[in-house]
N, C-alpha and C positions, 0 to 999 in steps of 0.2 A: 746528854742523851745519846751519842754517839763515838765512837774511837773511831782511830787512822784505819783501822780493817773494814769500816764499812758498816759496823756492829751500832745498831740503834739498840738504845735499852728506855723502857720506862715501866709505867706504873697498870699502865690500860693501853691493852694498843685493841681499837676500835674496827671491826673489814669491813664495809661497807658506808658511805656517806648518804642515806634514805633515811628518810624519817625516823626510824628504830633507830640508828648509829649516830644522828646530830643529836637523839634526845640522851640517849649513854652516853657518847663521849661528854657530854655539858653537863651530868651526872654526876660524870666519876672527878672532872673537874671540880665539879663543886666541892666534893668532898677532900679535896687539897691532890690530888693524883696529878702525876705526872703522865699524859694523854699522847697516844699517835690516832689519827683517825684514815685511814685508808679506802681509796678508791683509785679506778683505773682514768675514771673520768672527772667528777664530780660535776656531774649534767644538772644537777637536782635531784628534787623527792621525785620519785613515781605519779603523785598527786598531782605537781604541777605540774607536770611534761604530759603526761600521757593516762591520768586518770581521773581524782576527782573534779579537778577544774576546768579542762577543755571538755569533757563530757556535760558538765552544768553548763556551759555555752552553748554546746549545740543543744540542747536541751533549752536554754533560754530561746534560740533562734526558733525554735518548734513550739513552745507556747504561744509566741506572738502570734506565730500563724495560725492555728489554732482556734486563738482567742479570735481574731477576725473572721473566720470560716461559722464559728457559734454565734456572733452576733447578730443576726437577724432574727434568735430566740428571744433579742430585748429590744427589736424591731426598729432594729442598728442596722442599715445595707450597705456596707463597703464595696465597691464596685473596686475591680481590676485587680487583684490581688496577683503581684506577681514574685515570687521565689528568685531574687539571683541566687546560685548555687556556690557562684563564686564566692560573690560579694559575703555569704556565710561563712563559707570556709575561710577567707583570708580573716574573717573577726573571729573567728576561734583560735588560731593560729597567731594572732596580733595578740590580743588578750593574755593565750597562754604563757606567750614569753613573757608577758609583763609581770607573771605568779614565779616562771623560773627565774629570772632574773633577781627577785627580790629573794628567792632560796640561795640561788650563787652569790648576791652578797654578803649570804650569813657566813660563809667559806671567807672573807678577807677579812672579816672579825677575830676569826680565829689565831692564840696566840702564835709567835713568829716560830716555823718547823713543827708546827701540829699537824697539816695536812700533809700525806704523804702520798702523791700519785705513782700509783703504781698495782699490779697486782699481788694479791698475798694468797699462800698455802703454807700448812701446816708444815713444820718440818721436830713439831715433838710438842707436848700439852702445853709451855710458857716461850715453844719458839716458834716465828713465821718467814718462809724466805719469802723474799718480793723477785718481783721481775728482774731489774734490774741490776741482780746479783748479790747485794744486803740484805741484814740478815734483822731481827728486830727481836728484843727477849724484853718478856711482858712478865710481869707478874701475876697478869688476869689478863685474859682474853673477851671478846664479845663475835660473836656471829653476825652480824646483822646487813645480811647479802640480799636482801630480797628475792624478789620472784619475777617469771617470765613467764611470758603467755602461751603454753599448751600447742603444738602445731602438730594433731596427729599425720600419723604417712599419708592417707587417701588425699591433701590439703599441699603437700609440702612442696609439689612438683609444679605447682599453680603461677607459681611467683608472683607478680603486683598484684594479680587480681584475689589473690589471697591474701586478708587483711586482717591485723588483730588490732586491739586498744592502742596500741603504737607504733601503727603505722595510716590507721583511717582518717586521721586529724590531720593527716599531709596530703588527701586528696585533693587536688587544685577544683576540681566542681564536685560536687554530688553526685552518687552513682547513678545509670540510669535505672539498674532495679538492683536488690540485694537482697541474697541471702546471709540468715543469722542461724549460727551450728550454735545451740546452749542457750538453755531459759533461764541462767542465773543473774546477777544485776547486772554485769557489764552487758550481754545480752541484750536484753529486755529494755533498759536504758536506752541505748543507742540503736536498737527496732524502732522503738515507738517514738522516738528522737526523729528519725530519717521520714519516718511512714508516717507524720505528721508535716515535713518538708517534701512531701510530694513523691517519694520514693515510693516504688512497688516493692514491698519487703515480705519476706516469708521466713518465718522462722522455725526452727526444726529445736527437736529434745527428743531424750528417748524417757525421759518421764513425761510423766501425763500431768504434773503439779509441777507448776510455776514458780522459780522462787524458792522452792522449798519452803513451799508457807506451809506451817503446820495444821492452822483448822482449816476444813473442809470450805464451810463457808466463806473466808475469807481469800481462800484460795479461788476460788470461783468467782469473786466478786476481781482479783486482780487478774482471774482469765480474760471477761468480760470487758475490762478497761484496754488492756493490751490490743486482746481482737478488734477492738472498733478503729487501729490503725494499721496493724499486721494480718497474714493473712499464718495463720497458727497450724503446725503439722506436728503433733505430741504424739509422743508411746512411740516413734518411729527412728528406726537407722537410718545412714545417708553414707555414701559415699561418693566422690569427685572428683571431676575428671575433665582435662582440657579439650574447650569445644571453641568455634568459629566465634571469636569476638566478645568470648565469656567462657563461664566454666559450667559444664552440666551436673547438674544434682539429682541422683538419682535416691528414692527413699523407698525404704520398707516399712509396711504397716497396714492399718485400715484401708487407705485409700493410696496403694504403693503408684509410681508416678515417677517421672521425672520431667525437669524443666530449666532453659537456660539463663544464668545470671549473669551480666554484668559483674558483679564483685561477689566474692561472700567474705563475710566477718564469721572468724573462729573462735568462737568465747567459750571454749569447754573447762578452762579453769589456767590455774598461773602456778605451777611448782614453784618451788623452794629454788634460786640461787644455789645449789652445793659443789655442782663439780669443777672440777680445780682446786680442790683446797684441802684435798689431801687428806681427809677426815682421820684414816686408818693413821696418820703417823700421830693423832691427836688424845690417840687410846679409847674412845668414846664408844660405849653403848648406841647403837643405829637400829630403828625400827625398820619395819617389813619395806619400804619406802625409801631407808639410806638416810634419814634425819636424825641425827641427833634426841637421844629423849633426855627428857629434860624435864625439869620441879615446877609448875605453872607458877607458884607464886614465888619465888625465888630465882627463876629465869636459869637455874646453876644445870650443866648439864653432869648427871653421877655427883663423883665428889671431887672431878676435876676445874681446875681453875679457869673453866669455860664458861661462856653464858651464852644464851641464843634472846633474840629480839626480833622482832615485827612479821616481817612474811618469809624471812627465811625460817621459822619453825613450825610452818604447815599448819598453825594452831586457829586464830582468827585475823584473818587477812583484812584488817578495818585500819584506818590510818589513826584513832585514837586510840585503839589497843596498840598497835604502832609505838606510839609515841609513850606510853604508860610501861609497855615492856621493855625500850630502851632505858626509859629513868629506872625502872628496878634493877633491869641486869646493869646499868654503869654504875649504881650506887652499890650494888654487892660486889662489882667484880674491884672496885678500888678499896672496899674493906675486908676485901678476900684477906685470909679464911674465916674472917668473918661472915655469916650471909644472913641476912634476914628477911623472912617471909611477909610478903605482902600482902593485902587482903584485894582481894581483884574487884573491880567493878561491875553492877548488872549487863550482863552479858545484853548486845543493841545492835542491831539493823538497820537502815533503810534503804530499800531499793526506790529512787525516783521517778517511778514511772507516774502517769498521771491517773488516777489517781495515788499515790505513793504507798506502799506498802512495808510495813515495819511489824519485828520481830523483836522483844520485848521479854529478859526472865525467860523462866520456866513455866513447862506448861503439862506438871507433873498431875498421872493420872490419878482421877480421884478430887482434886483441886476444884472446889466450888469456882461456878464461869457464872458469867454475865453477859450481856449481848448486850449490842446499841444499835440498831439499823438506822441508818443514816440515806434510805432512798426518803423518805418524809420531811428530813429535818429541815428546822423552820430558816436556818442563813444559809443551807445547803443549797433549798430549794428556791431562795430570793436571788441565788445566784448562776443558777440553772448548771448546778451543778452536785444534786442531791441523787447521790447511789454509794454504795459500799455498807459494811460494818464495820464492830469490831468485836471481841470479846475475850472480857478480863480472866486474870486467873489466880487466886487468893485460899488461903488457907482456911480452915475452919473457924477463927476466931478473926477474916477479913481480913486479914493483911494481904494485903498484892504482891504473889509472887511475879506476876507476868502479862503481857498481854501479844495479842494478835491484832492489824489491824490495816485494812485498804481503806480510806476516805477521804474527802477534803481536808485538808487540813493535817495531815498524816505527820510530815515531817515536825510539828511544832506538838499536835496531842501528844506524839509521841516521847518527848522529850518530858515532858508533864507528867505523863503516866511513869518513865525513865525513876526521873525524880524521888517520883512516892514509893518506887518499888528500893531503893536506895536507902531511904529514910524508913523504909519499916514501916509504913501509913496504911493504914487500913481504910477500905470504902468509906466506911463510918466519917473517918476523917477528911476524906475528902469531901463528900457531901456537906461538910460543915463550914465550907471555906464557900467565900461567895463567887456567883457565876454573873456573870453580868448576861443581859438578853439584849438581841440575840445574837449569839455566838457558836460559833462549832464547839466550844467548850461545854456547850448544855447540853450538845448531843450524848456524852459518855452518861448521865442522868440514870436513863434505864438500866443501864449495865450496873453501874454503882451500887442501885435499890436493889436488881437481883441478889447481888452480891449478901448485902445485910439482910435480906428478907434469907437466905439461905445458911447464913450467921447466927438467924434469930434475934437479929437488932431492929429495933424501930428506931426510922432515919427521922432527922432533926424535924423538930417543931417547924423552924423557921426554911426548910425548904419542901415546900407542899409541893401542888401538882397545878397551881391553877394557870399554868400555861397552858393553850388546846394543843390537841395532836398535832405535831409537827412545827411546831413553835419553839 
């Protein structure tokens, strides 16, 4: 795989070591390929270090409390409730490593001269120089450089007090108040994460819809949950600026204002990884943006020996799309110029706020809906925890294209409903399968019965109605 000049050659040489780049490089291996897999650092996934999983911790650390602060709704009175600030942060941080650590050992798995640390740019469609002055000629390429977190200018002058997803998990206490710029899930997470641990948090957006939740309703019901721990500024700009022991926020809008924070977290989104890599010596087609376009189910970019993967291709920045566009682009790019199109999975969200809110399919117009309101339901409300909806979205002969959905239970219904929309299952059939009582699962009921009453099916014999309202 290499000569006395320096010159690496193989079969896939892999840029990035994230999620996307360990699921191709293990790909193209599989398929008998000769692998380089390159990174500057190989720190880990994104996930361990600095997203999904020290955000579920602090997250975890803000349900406890929480849960003790509702408790005298079940006539539970916990006395003294006190927040160490630290004592959280160092178990997020102790935790976290324990997720990276077990990612950095999959790197000494790898066979001997697969990992290459270094940085790579294009120097023509099947070749990459590195840093280090070698030169590496691939047969097939993969993109899979990830993404960084967004720091527009009004933020950039800020310095520590200006915080994004990857650097708020290194705070040694809890801020004393914080502002959040972005209502999307990194956002919204780690708001109502903090403003449940005690923290005065204000959140800012210049949309008026949270989340980007598509029904109205649903969107409302995840305003609702949010605000009962953040204090919400929507439809407004902001800009910031260093002030005496925090940074001032100034906003335009309904109620324009300013106010001084402690920290603020920037969550307005995470571009694409691309600069440095020389795209133009790669011959590649680049949209409005500078990314690479590229075959969704094929990962191939044009009809070059490229492939793009996970969040470097600006497409859906989820860590199991992640992982599914690595394993296509490594398996085409090692039977390059063979390529084969893949069939993609239903398109899935969840934002963890409490109550959790999930995006689900399509929610094409015209598609016969369903509703479930879940302020009534009977294990909702046994657990004083009964608010939200959802509502399904299915074709004319009940198949489930899709759903929307803020409620107990969010992250698991939603997997359920995932499921059925995958399998091609219609209400009908769902209705048919048993529900045990009571459950949050019996809550989807009305939606389901919409659904076939608007199908013109009459639903199964053996599931009546004779539960009372809210059971």
């Amino acid at each position: 795989m290499s000569d006395p000049q320096g010159k690496l050659t193989c079969d896939v040489a892999v840029i990035g070591a994230g999620t996307a780049g360990i699921a191709a490089e293990a790909a193209a291996r599989k398929q008998g390929a000769r692998t380089l897999l390159i990174d500057p650092e190989f720190r880990g996934t994104l996930c361990a270090n600095t997203g999904c999983m020290p955000s579920k911790l602090l997250l975890a650390a803000a349900h406890a409390a929480h849960d003790i602060r509702r408790a005298p709704v079940f006539g539970i009175h916990p006395e003294g409730l006190r927040i160490d600030g630290k004592a959280v942060m160092q178990r997020v941080r102790d935790e976290r490593d324990h997720f990276v650590r077990a990612t950095r050992e999959s790197f000494d798995k790898l066979p001997d001269g697969t990992a290459i640390s270094s940085r790579a740019r294009f120097a023509g469609p099947n070749s990459l120089a590195l840093d280090d002055g070698r030169r590496i000629e691939a047969k097939a390429i993969v993109i899979a450089t990830g993404s960084s977190p967004l720091m527009p200018a009004p933020f950039r002058d800020l310095g520590p007090r200006a915080l994004t997803n990857e650097t708020i998990f290194e705070l040694p206490d809890l801020p004393e108040n914080l502002a959040v710029i972005g209502g999307g899930p990194i956002g919204l997470e780690l708001a109502q994460a903090m403003g449940r641990l005690g923290v005065a948090v204000t959140l800012f957006d210049k949309a008026t819809t949270l989340g980007k939740a598509r029904d109205p309703q649903v969107a409302e019901a995840l305003k609702q949950a949010v605000g009962r721990d953040v204090t919400l500024k929507l439809g407004c700009d902001t800009t910031a600026a260093a002030a005496k022991n925090g940074v001032r926020i100034d906003w335009s809008g309904d109620d324009s204002d300013s106010a001084v924070f402690s920290h603020v977290l920037v969550a307005v989104g995470r571009p694409p990884n691309l600069d440095g890599l020389d795209l133009d010596k790669a011959g590649l087609a680049l949209d409005d943006h500078g990314t690479p376009l590229f075959n969704r189910q094929t990962l191939q970019c044009g009809d070059a020996p490229i492939f793009m993967a996970g969040d470097a291709d600006a497409d859906v920045p989820l860590l199991h799309e992640a992982s599914d566009e690595g394993a296509i682009a490594g398996a085409n790019a090692a039977q390059f110029s063979v390529v084969t199109p893949d069939r993609r999975k239903t398109a899935f969200s969840v934002i963890f706020t409490d109550p959790a809110h999930a995006s689900i399919g399509l929610a094409p117009e015209g598609a016969l809906t369903g509703r479930a309101d879940y302020s009534n339901q009977g294990r909702s409300r046994a657990e004083a925890r009964a608010e939200g909806c959802m509502v399904l979205h299915a074709d004319p002969q009940g198949h489930l294209l899709g759903a929307d959905l803020c409620t107990p239970g969010t992250e698991h219904l939603a997997h359920l409903l995932v499921w059925a929309v995958e399998r091609g299952l219609t209400a009908m059939d769902l209705l048919s399968l048993p529900f045990y009582h009571p459950t949050l699962e019996e809550g989807m009921k009305p939606a389901l019965r919409e659904i076939c009453a608007k199908a013109g099916q009459t639903q199964p014999a053996n599931q009546d109605s004779a539960c009372p309202p809210g059971a």
